[in-house]
C-alpha positions in Angstrom: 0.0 0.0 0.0 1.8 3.6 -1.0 1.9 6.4 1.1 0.4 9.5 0.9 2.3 12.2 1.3 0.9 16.1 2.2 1.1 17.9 -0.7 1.7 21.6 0.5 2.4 20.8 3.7 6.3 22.5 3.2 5.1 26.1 2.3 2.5 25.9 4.6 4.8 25.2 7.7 7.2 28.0 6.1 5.0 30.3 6.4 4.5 29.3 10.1 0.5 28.0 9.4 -1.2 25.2 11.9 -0.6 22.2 9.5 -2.1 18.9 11.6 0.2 15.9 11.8 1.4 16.1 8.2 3.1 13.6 6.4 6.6 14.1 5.1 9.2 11.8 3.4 12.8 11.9 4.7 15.4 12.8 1.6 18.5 13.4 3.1 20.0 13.6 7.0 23.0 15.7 7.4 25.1 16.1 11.1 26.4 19.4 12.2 28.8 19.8 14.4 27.7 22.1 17.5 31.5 22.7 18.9 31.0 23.2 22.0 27.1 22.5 22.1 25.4 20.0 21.2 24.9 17.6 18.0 22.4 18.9 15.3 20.8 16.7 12.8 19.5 18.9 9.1 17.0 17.1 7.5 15.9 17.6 4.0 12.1 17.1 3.8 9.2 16.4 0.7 5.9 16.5 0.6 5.6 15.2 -3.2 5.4 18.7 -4.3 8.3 20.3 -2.7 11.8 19.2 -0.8 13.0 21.9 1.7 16.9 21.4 3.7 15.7 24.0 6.3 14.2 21.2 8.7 16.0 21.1 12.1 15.6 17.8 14.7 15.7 19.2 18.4 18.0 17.7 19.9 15.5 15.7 22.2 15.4 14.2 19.0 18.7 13.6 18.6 18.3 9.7 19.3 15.9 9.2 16.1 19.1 9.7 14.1 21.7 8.4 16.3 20.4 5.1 16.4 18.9 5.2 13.2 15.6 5.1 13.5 15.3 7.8 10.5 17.2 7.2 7.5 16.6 8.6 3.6 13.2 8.0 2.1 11.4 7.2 5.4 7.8 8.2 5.8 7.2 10.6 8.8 4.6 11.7 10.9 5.6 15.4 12.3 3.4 15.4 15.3 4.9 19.2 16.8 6.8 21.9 15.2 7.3 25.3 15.4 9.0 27.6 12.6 11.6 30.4 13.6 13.4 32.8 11.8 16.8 33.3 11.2 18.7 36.8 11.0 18.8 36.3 7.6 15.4 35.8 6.7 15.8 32.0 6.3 12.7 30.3 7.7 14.0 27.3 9.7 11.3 24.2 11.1 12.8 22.9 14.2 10.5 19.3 14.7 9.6 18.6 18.0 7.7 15.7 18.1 7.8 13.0 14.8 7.1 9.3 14.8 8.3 7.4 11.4 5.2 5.5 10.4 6.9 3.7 7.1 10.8 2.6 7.3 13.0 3.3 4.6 13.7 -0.2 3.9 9.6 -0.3 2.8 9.5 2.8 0.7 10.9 2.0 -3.0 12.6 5.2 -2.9 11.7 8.9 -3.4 8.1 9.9 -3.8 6.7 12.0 -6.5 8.7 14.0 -8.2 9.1 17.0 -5.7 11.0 20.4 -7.0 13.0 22.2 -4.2 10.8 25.4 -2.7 11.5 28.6 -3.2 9.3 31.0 -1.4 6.9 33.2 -3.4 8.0 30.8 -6.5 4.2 30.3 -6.9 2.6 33.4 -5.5 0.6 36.0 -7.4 2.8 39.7 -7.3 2.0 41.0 -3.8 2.5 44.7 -2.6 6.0 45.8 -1.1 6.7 44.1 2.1 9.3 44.5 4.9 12.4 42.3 4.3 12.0 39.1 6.2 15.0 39.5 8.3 12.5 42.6 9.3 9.9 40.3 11.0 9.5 36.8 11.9 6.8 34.5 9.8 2.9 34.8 10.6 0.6 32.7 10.0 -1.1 33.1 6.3 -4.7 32.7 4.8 -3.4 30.8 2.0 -5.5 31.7 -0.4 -3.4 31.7 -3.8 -1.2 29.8 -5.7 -0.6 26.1 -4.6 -2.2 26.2 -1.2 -5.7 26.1 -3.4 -4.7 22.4 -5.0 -5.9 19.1 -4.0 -5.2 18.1 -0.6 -3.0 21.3 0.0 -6.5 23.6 0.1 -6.4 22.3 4.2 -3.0 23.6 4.7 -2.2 27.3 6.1 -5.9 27.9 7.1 -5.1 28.7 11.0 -3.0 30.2 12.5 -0.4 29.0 15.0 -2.6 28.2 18.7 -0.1 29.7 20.4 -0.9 33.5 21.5 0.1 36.2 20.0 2.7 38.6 22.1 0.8 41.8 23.3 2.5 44.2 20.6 1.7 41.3 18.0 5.2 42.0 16.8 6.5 38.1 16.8 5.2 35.2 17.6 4.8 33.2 20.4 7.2 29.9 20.4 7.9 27.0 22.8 10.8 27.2 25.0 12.6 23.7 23.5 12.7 25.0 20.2 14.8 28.4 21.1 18.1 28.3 20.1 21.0 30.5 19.0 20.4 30.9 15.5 16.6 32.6 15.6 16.6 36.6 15.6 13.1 37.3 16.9 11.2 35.2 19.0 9.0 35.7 22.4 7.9 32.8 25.0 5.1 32.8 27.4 6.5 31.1 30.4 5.7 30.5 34.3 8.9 31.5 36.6 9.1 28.9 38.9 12.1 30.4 40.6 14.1 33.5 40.8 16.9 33.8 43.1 18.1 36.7 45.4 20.7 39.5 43.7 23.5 38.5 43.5 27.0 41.5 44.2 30.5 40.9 43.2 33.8 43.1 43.1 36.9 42.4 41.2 40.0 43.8 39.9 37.5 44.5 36.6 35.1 46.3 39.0 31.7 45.7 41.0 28.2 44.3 39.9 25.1 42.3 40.6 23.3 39.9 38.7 20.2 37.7 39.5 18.5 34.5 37.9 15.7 32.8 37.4 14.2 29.6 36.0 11.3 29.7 33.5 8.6 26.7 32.1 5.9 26.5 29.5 4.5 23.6 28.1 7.2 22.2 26.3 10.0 22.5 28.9 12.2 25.2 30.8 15.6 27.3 30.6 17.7 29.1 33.0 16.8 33.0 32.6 20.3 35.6 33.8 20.0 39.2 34.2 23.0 41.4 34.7 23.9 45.4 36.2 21.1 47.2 34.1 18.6 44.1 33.9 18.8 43.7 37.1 17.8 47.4 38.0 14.8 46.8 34.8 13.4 43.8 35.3 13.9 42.2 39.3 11.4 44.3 41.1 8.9 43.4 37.7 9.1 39.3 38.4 7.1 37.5 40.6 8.0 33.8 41.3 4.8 32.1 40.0 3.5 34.7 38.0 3.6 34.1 33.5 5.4 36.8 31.2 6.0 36.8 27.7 9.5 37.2 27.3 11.4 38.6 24.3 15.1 38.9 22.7 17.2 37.5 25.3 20.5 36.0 24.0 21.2 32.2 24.2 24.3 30.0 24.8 25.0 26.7 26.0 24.3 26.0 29.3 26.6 25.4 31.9 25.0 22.1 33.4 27.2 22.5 36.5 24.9 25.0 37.6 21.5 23.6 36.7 19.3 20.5 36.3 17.5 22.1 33.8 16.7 19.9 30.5 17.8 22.3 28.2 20.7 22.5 26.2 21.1 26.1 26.0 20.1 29.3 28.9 18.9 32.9 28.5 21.1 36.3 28.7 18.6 39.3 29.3 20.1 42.4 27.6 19.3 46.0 26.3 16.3 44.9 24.0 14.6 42.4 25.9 11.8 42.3 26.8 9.3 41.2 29.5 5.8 41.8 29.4 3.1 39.9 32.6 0.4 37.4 31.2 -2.7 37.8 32.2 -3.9 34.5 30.3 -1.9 32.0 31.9 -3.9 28.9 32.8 -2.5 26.5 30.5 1.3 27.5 31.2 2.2 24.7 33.8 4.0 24.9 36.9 7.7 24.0 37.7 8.4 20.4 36.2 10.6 18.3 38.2 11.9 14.6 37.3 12.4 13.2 41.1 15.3 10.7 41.7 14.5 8.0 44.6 17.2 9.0 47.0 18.3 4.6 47.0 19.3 5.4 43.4 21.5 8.5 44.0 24.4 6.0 44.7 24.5 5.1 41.0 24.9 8.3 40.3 28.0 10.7 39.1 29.7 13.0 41.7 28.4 16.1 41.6 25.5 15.6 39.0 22.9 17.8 39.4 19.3 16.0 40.6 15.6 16.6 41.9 14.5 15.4 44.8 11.5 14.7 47.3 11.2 13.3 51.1 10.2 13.7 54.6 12.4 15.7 56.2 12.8 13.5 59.5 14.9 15.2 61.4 16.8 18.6 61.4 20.1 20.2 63.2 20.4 23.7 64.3 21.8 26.4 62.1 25.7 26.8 62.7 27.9 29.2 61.1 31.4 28.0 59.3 34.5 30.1 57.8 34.4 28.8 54.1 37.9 28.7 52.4 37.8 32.5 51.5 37.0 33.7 55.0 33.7 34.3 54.4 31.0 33.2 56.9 28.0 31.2 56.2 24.8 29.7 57.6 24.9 26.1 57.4 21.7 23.4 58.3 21.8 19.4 57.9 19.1 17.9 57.7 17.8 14.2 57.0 15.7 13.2 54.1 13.8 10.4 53.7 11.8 8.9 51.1 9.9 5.8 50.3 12.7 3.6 49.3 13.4 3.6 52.9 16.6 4.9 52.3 17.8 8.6 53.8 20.5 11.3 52.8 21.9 14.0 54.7 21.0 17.6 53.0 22.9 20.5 53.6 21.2 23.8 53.2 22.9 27.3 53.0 22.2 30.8 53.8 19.1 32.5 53.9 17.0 28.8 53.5 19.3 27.3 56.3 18.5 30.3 58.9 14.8 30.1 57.7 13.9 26.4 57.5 11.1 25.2 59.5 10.9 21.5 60.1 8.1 21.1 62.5 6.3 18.3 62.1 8.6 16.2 59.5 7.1 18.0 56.3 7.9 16.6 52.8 10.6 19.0 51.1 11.3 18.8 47.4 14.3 20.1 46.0 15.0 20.7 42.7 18.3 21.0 41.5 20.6 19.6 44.3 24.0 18.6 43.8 25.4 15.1 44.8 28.4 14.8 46.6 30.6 11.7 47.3 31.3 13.7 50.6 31.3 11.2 52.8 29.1 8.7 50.9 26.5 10.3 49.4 24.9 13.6 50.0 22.9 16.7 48.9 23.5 20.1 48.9 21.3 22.7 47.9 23.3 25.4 45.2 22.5 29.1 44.6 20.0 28.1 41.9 18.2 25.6 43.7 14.2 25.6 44.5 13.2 24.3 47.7 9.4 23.4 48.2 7.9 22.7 51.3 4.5 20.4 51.3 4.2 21.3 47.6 1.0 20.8 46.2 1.9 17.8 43.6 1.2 14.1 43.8 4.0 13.2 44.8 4.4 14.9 47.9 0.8 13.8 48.9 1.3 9.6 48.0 4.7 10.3 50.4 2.8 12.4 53.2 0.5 9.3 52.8 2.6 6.5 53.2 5.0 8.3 56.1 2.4 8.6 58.1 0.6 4.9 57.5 3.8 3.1 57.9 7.3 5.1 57.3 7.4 7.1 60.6 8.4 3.6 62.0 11.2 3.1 59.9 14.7 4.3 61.1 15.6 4.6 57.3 19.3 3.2 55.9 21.8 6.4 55.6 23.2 6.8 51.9 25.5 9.3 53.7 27.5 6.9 56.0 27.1 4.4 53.5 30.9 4.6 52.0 32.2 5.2 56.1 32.1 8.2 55.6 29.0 10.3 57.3 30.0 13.5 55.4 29.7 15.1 58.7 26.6 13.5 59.4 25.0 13.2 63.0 23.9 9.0 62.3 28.0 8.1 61.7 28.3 7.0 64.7 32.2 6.0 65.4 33.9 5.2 68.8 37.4 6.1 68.7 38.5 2.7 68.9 36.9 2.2 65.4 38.6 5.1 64.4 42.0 3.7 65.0 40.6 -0.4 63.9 38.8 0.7 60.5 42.2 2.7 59.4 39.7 5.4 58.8 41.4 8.5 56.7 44.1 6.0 55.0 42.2 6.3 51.6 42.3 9.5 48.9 39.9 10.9 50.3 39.1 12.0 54.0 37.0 10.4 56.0 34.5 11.9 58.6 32.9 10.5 61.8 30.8 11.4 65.0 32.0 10.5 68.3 30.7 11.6 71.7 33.9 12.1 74.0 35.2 14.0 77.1 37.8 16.5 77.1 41.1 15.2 78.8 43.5 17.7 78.3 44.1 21.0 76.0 47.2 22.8 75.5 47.3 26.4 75.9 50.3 27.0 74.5 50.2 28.2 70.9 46.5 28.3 71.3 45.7 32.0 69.8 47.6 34.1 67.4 46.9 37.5 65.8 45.1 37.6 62.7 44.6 40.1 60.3 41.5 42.7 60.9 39.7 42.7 57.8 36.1 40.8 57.4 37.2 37.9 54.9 40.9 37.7 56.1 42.5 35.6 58.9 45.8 35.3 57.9 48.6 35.9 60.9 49.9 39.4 61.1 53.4 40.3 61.8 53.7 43.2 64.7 55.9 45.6 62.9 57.3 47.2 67.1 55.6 50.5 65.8 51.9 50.0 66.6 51.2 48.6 62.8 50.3 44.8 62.1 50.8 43.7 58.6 48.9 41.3 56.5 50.9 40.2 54.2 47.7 38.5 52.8 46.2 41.8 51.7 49.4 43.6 51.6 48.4 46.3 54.2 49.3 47.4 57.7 46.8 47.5 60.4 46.8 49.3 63.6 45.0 46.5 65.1 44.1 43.2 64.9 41.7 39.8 66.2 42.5 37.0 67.8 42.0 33.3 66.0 42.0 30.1 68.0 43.8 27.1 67.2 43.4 24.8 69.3 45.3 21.4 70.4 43.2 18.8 72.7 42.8 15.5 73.9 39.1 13.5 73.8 38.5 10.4 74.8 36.0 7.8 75.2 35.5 4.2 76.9 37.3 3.1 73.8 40.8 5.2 73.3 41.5 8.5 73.0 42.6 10.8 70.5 44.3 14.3 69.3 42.3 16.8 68.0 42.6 20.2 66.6 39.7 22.8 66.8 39.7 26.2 65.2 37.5 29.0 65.7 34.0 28.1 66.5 34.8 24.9 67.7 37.3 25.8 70.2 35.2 29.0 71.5 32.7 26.0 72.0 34.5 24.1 74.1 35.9 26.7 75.9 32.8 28.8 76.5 34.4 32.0 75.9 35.1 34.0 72.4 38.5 34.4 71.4 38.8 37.6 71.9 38.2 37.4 75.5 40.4 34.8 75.8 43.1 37.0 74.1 43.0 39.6 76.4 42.8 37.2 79.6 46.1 36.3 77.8 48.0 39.5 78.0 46.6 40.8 81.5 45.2 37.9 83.8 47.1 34.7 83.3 45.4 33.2 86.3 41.9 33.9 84.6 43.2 32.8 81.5 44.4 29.2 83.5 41.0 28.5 85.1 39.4 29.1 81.6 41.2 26.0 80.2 40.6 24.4 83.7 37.3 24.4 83.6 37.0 23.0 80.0 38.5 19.8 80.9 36.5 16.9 81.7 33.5 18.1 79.8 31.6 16.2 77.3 30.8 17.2 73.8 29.4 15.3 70.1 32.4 15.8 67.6 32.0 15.8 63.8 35.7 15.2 62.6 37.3 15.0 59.6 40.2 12.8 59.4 42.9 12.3 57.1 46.4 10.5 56.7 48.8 13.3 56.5 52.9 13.0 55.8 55.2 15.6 57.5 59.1 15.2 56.4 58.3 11.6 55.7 56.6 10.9 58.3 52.7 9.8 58.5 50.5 10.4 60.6 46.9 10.8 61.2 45.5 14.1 61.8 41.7 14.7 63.4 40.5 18.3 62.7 36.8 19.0 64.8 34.2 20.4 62.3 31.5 20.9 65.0 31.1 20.7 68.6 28.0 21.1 70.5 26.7 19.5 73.9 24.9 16.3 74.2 21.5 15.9 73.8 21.1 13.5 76.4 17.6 12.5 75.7 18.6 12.0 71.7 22.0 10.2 73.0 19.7 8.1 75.3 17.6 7.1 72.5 20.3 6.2 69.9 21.9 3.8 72.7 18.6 2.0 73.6 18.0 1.5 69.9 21.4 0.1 69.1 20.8 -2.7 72.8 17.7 -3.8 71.1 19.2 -4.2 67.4 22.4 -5.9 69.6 20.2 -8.2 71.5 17.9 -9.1 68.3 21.2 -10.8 66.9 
């Protein structure tokens, strides 16, 4: 039985009409090479009366051709499409959705006898129009030359369903069929997150940027606004609201910074344009593709994933010193989901100080990165959206079955899964084990929670004087004239802070073991700040005694990190305290009658 193929169907796309499911026959395939971006595939196309090269695969596509599913003179079925413009006038027809209803290996060979298009080839003389490169396609009547023959007479009726921008200037297109080659274009999209603004300051000079993550229909891109966008458009933007949004520049995304499905994000600049939707029922909300947290161990370190669980327990909000001196607000917490498994998820900033986990509610995440920190664990990044009780199935069939039967379950850690703990509260070592598992001997450091009792601390060495800026703590060197210089920042001070450093002893019923706490750890287990301490230092010695005095013998939970270190040839292991706090008795009390019972059911 022969195919029918729809005659027309090629100018009528062109020009950007609603042509329904036509059929097309595959002449030629062609790969381009995106560089640095991803594959293209070019596909010539005929619809018996016409072949046209300007048809595009998007890359969700790309499989069709990579496994060869679509090969010359195969029958096709283009379910989706969309036609865009490029700066040249060239119309281009990126397909989005085809199925191949007859395989090459069927089809005797080319159809018809199609000539290649040439727009306005068949047209009656029209008035003067702008040059193409002037305006993007719109849709046609179609009443003239070959769109009145045959089977082509159904072809370029409608227009496009899509709306219409306000200004009616260009035409409304999905967000997976943007890419870098189109010249006009405008997408009606739901922002589903937009982030806080952003400051920096280099030797190049100072500025802000913000971001924000946009979704219609046919999927979602990254949106970034710099300096003058940001002062245009931030204070516009709603997170939830729909906008058309026009003439942003595209490149190829950086998919270390997002979990976005999209090959390519959005620059705002001088000409765009962002306009509120009023009409915006059918634009969907944010689309996320959750990962059960038992299958993040087959996943890549630092892959970027989505999320969703019962956030069954939480730890305070501490503050570190991150690597450039700059102090954060940190949160674990422990996320569980129905695969009975649970991860430890670190939360930063503004969401860390601001999380409320009362009652265990269901947070979804989108947009987490994985770490091998430790095992496995999640950290939530600049970009990410956090969602708490969001209205979506999934988060109700979870609330559902936590409550039924989960509550009861004490959930397997993927974070001490490895021996690690990544810092984690349920890595439970004594410091025996420490010493028995050869913990710290691999590549990589290894971390662990002990609860032990302060033996001994050495004050000598204890404090130094650090430099006095905000995001410096390098040591200072007193220049005898009432200066202190940083050579760090290359300036003279004519003060400076104290930093602790501190050398002590723990122990448990096991062993014991060296330690060494810096700043916020040490002021913890000393009960005094450091610069306090410093000045106990220089003018009460006897104060500064009983300080350390009364430290010893107390009892604290230590996250460590540990790690084989070699020092003139010589190895050694070396246990630096990333948090102290006091025990929680009751919680202690609870974690030791759990482990008798699972002891005695042996």
């Amino acid at each position: 039985m022969s195919v029918k193929l729809s005659e027309g169907a090629i100018e009528a796309l062109t020009k950007g009409s609603n042509v329904s499911n036509p059929i097309l026959q595959l002449i030629n395939i062609r790969k381009i090479d995106g560089g640095s971006g991803p594959v293209r595939f070019r596909l010539m196309m005929s619809d018996g009366l016409h072949t046209m090269s300007s048809f595009m695969l998007s890359t969700q596509l790309n499989y069709l051709a990579e496994q060869n599913e679509v090969a010359p003179n195969c029958v096709c079925l283009v379910k989706r499409s969309v036609t865009n413009v490029l700066k040249d006038g060239r119309p281009v027809v990126i397909i989005l959705d085809m199925e191949v209803v007859k395989p090459a290996d069927q089809v005797g060979g080319k159809i018809g006898d199609p000539t290649p298009y040439v727009e306005g080839q068949s047209k009656a003389p029209q008035p003067a129009a702008p040059a193409p490169s002037a305006r993007p396609l719109q849709p046609q009547n179609g009443g003239d030359g070959p769109m009145n023959r045959g089977p082509s007479r159904d072809f370029g009726k409608k227009p496009m369903s899509a709306p219409n921008t306000p200004s009616g200037t260009s035409k409304v297109v999905p967000i997976a069929s943007l890419n870098p080659y189109q010249s006009k274009w405008t997408v009606r999209a739901r922002v589903t997150n937009k982030s806080a603004i952003r400051t920096w300051s280099n030797s190049r000079g100072d500025g802000k940027l913000f971001s924000m993550e946009i979704v219609d229909e046919s999927g979602e891109i990254r949106v970034t606004g710099f300096n003058q966008e940001v002062d245009k458009f931030y204070s516009l933007i709603e997170q939830g609201k729909v906008y058309y949004i026009s003439k942003g520049s595209l490149k190829i995304a950086n998919k270390q910074f997002t979990s976005l499905k999209n090959d390519y994000e959005m620059t705002l600049n001088g000409d765009s344009t962002i306009i509120p939707c009023d009409d915006s029922q059918d634009v969907p909300m944010v689309q996320c593709d959750f990962v059960f947290i038992a299958d993040l161990e087959a996943r890549d370190k630092d892959a970027i994933v989505d999320v969703i669980g019962v956030c069954k327990s939480v730890e305070d909000v501490t503050r570190i010193t991150t690597k450039n001196s700059r102090e954060v607000s940190k949160r674990n917490i422990q996320l569980m989901d129905m695969s009975g498994k649970t991860i430890q998820v670190t939360m930063w900033g503004k969401e860390a100080e601001t999380f409320d986990g009362t009652g265990q509610p269901i947070l979804a995440i989108k947009g987490a990165r994985l770490s091998d920190f430790g095992g496995r664990s999640l950290s939530t990044l600049y970009s990410s959206t956090l969602m708490i009780n969001p209205d979506m199935p999934e988060a109700y069939k979870l609330r559902g079955w936590y409550d039924k039967e989960g509550h009861a379950l004490d959930g397997q850690s993927m974070t001490e899964m490895r021996g690690g703990g990544g810092g984690g509260p349920t890595n439970w070592k004594t410091l025996a084990d420490v010493k028995n598992e050869h913990l710290g001997h691999g590549d990589k450091a290894d971390y662990f929670t002990c609860v032990g009792t302060i033996v001994y601390m050495r004050k000598e060495n204890c404090l130094y004087q650090a430099c006095s800026s905000k995001d410096c703590n390098k040591k200072v060197v007193d220049q005898q004239n009432g200066m202190y210089r940083c050579e760090k920042c290359d300036k003279e001070f004519p003060d400076f802070k104290y930093r602790l450093m501190l050398s002590a002893n723990i122990a448990d019923f096991s062993d014991n073991q060296w330690v060494t706490c810096f700043q916020d750890s040490a002021e913890t287990l000393l009960g005094q700040k450091a610069d306090y301490i410093g000045q106990l230092k220089d003018s009460n010695e006897a104060a500064f005694d009983e300080i350390f005095q009364h430290a010893n013998f107390n009892t604290f939970v230590f996250r460590n990190r540990v790690k084989l270190e070699t020092y003139n040839d010589e190895s050694r292991i070396k246990v630096t305290v990333v948090e102290a706090k006091p025990v929680d008795h009751k919680e202690y009390s609870k974690r030791l009658i759990m482990n008798i019972r699972k002891t005695a059911a042996q």
